[in-house]
C-alpha positions as CSV (number, residue, x, y, z in Angstrom):
1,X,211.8,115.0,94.2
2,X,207.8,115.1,94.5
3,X,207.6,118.6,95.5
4,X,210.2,119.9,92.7
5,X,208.5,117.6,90.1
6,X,204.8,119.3,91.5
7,X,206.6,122.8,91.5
8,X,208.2,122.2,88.2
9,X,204.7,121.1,86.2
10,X,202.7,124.2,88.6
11,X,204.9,126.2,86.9
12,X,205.6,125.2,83.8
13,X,201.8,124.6,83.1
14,X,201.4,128.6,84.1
15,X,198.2,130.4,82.1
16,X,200.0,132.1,78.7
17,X,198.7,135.4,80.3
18,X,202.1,134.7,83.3
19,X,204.6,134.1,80.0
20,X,206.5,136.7,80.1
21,X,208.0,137.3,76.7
22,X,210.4,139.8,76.6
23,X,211.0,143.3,79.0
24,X,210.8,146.8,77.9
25,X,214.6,148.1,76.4
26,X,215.9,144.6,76.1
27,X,218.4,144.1,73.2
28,X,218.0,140.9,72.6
29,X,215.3,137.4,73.2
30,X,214.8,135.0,75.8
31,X,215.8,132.0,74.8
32,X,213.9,130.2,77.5
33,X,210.9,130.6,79.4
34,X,209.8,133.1,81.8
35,X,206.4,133.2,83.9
36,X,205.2,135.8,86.5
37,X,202.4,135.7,88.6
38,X,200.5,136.2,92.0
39,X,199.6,133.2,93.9
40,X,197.2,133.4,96.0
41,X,197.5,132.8,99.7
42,X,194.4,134.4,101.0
43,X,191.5,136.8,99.8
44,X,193.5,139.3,100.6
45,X,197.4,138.4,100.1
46,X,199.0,137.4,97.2
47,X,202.7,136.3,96.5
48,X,204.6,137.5,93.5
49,X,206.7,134.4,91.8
50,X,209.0,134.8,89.3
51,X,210.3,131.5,87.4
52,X,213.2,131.7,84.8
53,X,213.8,128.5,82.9
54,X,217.3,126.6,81.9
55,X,218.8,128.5,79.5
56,X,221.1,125.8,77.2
57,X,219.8,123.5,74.4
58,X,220.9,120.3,76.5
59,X,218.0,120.3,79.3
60,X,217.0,117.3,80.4
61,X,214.3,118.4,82.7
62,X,215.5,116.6,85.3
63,X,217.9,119.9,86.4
64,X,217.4,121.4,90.3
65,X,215.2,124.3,91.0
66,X,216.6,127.2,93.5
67,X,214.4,128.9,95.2
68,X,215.6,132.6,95.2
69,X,214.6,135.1,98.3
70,X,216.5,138.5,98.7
71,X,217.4,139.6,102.2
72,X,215.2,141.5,103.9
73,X,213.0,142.8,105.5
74,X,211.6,144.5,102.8
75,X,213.5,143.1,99.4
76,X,212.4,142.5,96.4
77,X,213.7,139.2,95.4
78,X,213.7,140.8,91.5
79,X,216.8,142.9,92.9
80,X,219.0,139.5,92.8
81,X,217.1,138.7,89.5
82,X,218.3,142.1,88.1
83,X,221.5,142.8,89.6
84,X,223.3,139.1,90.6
85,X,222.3,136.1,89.2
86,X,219.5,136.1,86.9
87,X,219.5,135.5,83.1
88,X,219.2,139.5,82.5
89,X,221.0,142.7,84.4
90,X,219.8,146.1,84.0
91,X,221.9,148.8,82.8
92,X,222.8,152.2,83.6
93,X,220.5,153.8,80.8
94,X,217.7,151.3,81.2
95,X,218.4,148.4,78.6
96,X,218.7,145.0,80.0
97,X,221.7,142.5,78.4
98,X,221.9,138.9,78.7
99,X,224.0,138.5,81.8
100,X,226.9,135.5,81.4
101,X,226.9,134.2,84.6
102,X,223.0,133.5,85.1
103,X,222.3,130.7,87.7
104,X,219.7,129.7,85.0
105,X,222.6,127.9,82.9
106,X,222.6,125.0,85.1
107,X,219.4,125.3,87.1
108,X,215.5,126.5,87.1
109,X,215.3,129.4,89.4
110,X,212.0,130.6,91.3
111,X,212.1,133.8,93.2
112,X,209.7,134.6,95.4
113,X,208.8,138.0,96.6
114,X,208.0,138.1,100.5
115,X,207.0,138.9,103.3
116,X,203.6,140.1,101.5
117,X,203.9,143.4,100.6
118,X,207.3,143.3,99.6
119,X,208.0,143.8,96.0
120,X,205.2,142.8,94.0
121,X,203.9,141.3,96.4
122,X,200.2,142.5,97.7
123,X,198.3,142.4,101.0
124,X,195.3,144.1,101.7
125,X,194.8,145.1,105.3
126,X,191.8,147.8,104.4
127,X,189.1,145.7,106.2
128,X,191.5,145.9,109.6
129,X,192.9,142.3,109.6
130,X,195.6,141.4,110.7
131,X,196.9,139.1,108.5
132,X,199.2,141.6,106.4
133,X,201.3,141.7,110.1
134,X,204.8,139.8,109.1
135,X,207.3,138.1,111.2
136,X,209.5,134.4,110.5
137,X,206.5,132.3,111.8
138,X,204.2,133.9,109.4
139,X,206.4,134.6,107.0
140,X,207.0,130.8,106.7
141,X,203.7,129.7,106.5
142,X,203.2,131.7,103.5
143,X,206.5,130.6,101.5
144,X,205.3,127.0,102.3
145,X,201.8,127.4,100.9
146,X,203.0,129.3,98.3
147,X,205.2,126.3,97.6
């Protein structure tokens, strides 16, 4: 419970500049909170998050968090944000439309887009490192420092 409540107050105590407060073509409001951001593994690789908040008035804070990862490799976890469970879904002509069955009715959901450069996710290899090189061992160090 440490490590959700440590997640849970990382996130939640996100700069104002990670709120995000709405997406182009939507019809509607969020009626709970949304943060994206980079965090920082390296100088040189950064991990996209995305957090969506609870969304019913009866949250008690103590909910779960699920920790969201598309297939891959090569995924962007914002395609299971956008298309399956996540509190919007994209349609055909570009608007986005509260979606009904959002895991976020019941639980706090952080996606995570990885290995590093997937998504929104950045890594730099100009200077020749190595480090942008992806497989499960290193691809698991980075989701558990990013944790």
């Amino acid at each position: 419970m440490g490590v959700v409540a440590a997640l849970v107050s990382t996130v939640l105590a996100a700069p104002a500049a990670d709120k995000v407060t709405g997406l182009p073509n939507q019809t509607d409001t969020f009626t709970y909170d949304v943060y994206s951001g980079f965090l920082n593994l390296t100088a040189t690789k950064r991990i996209y998050y995305l957090f969506e908040g609870l969304n019913h008035p009866n949250a008690t804070g103590n909910e779960p968090i699920i920790l969201w990862s598309n297939g891959g490799p090569g995924c962007s976890s914002l395609l299971g944000w956008l298309t399956e469970l996540g509190g919007y879904m994209q349609n055909d002509d570009g608007t986005f439309t509260a979606n009904p069955h959002s895991w976020n009715t019941f639980a706090n959901i952080l996606y995570l887009d990885h290995p590093a450069p997937v998504g929104f996710s950045t890594c730099d290899s100009s200077s020749g490192s190595t480090e942008c090189h992806s497989g499960d061992t290193a691809d698991g160090v980075d989701n558990l420092a990013a944790l």
